[in-house]
C-alpha positions as CSV (number, residue, x, y, z in Angstrom):
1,X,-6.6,14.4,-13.6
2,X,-6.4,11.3,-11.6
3,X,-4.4,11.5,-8.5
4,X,-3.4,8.2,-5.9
5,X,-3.9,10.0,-2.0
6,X,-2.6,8.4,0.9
7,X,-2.9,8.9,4.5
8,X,-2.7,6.9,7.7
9,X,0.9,7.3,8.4
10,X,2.7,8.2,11.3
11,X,5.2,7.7,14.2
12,X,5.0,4.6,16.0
13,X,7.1,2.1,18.4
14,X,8.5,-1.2,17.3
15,X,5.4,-3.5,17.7
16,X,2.5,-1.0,17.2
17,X,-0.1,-0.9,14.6
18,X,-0.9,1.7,11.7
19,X,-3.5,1.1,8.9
20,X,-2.9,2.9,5.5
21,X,-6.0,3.9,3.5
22,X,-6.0,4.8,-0.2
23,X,-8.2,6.6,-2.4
24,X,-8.3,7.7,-6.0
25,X,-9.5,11.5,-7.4
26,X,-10.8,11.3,-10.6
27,X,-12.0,7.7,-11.5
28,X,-13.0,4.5,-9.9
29,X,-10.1,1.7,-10.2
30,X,-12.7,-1.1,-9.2
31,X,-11.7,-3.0,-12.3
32,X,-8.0,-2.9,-11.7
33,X,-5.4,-4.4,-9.5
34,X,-4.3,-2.5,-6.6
35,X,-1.2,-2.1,-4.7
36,X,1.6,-0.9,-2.0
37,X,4.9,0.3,-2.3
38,X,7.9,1.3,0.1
39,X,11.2,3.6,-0.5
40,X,13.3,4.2,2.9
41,X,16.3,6.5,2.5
42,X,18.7,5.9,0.2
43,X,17.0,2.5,-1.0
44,X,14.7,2.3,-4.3
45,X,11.2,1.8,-4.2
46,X,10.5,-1.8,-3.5
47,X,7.2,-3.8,-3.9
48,X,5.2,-4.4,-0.4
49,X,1.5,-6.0,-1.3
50,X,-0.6,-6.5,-4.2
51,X,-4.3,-7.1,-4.5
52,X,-6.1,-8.3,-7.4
53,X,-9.4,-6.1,-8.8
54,X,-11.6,-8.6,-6.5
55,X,-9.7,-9.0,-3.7
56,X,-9.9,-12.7,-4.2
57,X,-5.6,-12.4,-4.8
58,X,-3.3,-11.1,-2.9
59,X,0.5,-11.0,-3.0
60,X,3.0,-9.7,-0.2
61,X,6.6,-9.1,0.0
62,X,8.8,-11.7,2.2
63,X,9.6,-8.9,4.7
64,X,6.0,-8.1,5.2
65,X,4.6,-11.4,5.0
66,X,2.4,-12.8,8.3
67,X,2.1,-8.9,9.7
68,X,0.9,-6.8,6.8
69,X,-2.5,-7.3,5.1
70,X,-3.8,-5.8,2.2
71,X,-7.4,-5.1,1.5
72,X,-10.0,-3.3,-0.5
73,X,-13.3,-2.0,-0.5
74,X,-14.4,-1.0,-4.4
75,X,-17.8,0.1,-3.1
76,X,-16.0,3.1,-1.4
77,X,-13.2,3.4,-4.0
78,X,-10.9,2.6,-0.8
79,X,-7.5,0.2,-0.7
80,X,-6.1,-0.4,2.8
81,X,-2.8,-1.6,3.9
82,X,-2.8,-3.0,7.9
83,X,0.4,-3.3,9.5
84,X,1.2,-5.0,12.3
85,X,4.1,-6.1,14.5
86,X,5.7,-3.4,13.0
87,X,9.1,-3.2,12.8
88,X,12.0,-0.7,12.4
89,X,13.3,-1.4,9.0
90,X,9.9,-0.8,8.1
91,X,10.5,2.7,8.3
92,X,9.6,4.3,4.7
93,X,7.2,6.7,2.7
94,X,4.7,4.4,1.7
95,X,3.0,4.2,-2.1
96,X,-0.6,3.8,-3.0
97,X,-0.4,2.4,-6.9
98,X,-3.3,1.9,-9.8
99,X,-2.4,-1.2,-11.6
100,X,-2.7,-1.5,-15.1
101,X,-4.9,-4.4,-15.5
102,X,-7.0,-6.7,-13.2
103,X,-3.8,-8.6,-12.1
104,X,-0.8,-7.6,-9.6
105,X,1.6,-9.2,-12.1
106,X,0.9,-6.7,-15.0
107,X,2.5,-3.8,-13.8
108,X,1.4,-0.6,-12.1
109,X,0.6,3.5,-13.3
110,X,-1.0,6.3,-11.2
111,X,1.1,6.1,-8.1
112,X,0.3,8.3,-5.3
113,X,2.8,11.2,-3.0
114,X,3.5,8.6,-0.2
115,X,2.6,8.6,3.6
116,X,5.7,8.6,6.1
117,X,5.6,6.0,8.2
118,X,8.2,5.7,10.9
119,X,9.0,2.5,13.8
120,X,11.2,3.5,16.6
121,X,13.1,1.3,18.8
């Protein structure tokens, strides 16, 4: 059974910091794209970053762009999502994702139970 777990999140104030780390249970996903997703309430689940299976691409959402960065470590099986500046409307449960091949573009499976992560005024 392969199982996406997230952790990291938390309560913070507008401006503050949080880093998200993700792991997977079951296999390595060295050789395959990697990325982060959001769903605040009543909103579907929207895209945040991508990362190709190097780490030489990466892709981010407009909101995020310039304050969020996403990373990897395949040595340690580990993806990371830094976020700074943050901001209320980034309020959300936060996704790890598997993709399905070496690129962001191709789509993504194995998806994680989210992290909460909450910006106050």
């Amino acid at each position: 059974q392969v199982q996406m777990v997230e952790s990291g999140g938390g309560l913070v104030q507008a401006g503050n910091s949080l880093r998200l780390s993700c792991t997977a249970s079951g296999r390595s996903f060295s050789d395959n794209a990697m990325g982060w997703f959001r769903q605040a309430p009543g909103k579907g689940r929207e895209f945040v970053a991508g990362i190709g299976w190097s780490g030489g691409s990466t892709y981010y959402a407009d909101s995020v762009k310039g304050r969020f960065t996403i990373s990897r470590d395949n040595a340690k099986n580990l993806v990371y999502l830094q976020m700074n500046n943050l901001k209320p409307e980034d309020t959300a449960v936060y996704y790890c994702a598997a993709g399905r091949g070496r690129s962001p573009s191709n789509g993504y499976n194995y998806w994680g139970q989210g992290t909460q992560v909450a910006v106050s005024s």
